[in-house]
C-alpha positions as CSV (number, residue, x, y, z in Angstrom):
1,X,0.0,0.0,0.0
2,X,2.8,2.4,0.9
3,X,4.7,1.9,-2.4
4,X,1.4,2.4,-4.4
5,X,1.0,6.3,-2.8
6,X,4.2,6.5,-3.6
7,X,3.9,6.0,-7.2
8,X,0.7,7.9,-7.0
9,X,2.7,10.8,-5.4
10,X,5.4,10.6,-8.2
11,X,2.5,10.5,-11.2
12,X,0.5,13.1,-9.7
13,X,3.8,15.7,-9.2
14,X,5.3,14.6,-12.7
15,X,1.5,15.8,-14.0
16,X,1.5,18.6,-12.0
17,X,5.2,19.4,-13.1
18,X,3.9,19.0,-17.3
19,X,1.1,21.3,-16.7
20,X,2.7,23.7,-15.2
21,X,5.7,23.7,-17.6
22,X,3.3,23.3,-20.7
23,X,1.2,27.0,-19.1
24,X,4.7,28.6,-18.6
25,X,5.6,27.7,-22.4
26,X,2.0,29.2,-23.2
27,X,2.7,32.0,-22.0
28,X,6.8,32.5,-23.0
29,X,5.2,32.5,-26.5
30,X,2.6,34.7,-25.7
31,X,5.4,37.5,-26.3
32,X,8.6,35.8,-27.3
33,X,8.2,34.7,-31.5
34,X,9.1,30.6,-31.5
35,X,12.6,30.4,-33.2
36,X,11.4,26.9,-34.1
37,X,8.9,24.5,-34.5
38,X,9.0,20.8,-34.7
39,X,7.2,20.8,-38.3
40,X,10.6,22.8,-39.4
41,X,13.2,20.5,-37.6
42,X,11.5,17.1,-39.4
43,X,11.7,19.3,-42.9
44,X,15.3,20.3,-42.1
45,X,16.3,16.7,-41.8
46,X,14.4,15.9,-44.7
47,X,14.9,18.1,-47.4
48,X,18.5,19.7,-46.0
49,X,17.0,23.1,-45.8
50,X,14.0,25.0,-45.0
51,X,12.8,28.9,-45.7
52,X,11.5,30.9,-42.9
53,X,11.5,34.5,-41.9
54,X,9.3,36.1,-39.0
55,X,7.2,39.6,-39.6
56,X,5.1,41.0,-36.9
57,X,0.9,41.0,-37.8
58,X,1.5,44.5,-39.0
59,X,3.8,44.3,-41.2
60,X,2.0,42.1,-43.3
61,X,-0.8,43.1,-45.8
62,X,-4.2,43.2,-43.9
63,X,-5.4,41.1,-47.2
64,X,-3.5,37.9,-46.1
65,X,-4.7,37.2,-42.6
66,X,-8.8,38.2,-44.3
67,X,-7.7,35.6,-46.7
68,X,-6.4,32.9,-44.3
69,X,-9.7,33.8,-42.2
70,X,-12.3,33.5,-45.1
71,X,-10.3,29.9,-46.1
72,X,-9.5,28.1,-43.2
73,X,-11.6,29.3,-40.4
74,X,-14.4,31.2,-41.1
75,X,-16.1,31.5,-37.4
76,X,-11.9,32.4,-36.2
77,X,-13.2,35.5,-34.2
78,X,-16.2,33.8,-32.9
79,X,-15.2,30.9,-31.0
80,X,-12.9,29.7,-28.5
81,X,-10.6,27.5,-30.3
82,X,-13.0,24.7,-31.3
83,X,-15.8,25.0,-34.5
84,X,-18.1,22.6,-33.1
85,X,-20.3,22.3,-35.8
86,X,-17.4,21.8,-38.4
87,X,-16.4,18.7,-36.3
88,X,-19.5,17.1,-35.8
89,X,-19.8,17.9,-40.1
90,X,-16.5,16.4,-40.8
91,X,-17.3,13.3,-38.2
92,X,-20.8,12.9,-39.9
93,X,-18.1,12.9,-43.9
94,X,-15.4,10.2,-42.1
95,X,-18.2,8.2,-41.3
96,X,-20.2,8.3,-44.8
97,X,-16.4,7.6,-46.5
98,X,-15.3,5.2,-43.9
99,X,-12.3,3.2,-45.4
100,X,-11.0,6.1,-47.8
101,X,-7.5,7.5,-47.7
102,X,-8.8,11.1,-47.3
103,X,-10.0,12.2,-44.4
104,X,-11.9,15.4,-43.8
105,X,-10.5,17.7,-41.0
106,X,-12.1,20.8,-39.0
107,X,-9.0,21.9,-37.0
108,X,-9.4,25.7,-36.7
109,X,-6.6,28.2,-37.2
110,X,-5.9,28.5,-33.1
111,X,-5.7,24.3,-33.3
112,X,-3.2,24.8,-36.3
113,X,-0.7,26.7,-34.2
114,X,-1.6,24.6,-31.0
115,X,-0.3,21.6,-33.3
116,X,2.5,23.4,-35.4
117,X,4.3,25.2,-32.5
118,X,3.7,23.1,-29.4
119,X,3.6,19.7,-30.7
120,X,4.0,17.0,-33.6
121,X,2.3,16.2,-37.3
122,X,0.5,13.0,-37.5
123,X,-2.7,11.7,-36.5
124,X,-3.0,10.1,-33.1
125,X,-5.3,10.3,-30.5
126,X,-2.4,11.2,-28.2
127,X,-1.3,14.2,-30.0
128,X,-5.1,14.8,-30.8
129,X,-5.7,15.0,-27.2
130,X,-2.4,17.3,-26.4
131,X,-3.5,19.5,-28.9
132,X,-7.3,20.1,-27.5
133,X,-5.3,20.9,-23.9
134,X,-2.5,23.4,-25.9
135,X,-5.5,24.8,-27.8
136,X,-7.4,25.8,-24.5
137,X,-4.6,27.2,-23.2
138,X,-3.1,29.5,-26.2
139,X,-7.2,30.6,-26.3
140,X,-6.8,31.6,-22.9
141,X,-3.6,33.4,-22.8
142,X,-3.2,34.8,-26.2
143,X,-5.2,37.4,-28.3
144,X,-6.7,36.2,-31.5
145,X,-4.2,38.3,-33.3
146,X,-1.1,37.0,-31.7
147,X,-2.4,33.3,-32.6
148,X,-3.0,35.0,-36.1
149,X,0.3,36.4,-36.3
150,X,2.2,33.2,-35.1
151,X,0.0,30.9,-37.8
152,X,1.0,33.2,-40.5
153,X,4.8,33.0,-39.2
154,X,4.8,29.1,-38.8
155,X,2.4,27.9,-41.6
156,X,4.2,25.7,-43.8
157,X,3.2,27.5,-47.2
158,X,5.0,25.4,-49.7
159,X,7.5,22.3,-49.2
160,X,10.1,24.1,-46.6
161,X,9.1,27.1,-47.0
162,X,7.3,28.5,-43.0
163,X,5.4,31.9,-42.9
164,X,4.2,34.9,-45.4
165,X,7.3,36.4,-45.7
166,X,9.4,33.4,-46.9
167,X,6.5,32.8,-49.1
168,X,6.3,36.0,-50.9
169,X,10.2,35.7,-51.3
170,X,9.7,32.2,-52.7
171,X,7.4,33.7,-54.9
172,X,9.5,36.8,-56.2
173,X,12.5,34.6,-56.9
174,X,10.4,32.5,-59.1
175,X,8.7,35.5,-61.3
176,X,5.8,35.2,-62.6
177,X,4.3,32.0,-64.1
């Protein structure tokens, strides 16, 4: 009995200890831009290189954040991390294409950065479960413009090529088409 509270004791601090570290990461980021994310470290091993430069919300054209808005997240101002109603749509899809290779999603923008900055790609209900708690917590302790400006700055818009600006350079070296 005495080694089982001890083992209780140890699960509950370790716990304790990840939430707590995982809110003080939350909020470092709330002011500090992420030098890195995981998403560019697996691309840097993969391809050799990858492309990324960091510009604050206002310096970038008010255009691209109404675009990324209108396209990935309609209801983005409106809710509080989670479009219920595009979850239970794309559950209601999965299920109707059960046993295809695509799968619908419904992550929202603030779910995008949760999973971009804080944590892994793939599917998993671990990760898919991490990313609900990150979520919740960059709701609570970021604007909606500071998620904004860190999914424009992370957003992997082209194969190793992370945020607007290394976009738009991308695009300029290439000329027109």
């Amino acid at each position: 009995m005495r080694a089982l509270r001890s083992v209780l004791r140890w699960l509950f601090s370790g716990i304790l200890w990840c939430i707590m570290l995982s809110v003080l990461w939350v909020l470092l980021l709330a002011v500090v831009d992420p030098p890195v994310t995981s998403t560019m470290i697996s691309q840097r091993f993969e391809q050799g290189s990858i492309r990324r430069s960091w510009r604050d919300l206002d310096e970038i054209a008010r255009s691209l954040p109404n675009a990324v808005i209108a396209s990935e997240d309609q209801k983005f101002m409106y809710h509080f991390g989670f479009d219920l109603a595009a979850i239970e749509k794309a559950l209601d899809q999965n299920e109707t294409r059960r046993g295809r290779k695509r799968v619908k999603g419904a992550s929202t923008i603030s779910q995008q950065v949760a999973k971009n900055v804080f944590l892994w790609q793939g599917r998993t209900y671990v990760r898919k479960g991490l990313e609900v708690w990150f979520t919740l917590l960059i709701e609570i302790c970021w604007s909606k413009e500071r998620i904004l400006e860190v999914y424009l700055n992370v957003a992997e818009l082209g194969s190793g090529v992370f945020g607007a600006e290394a976009a738009a350079h991308r695009c300029l070296a290439r000329g027109p088409a």
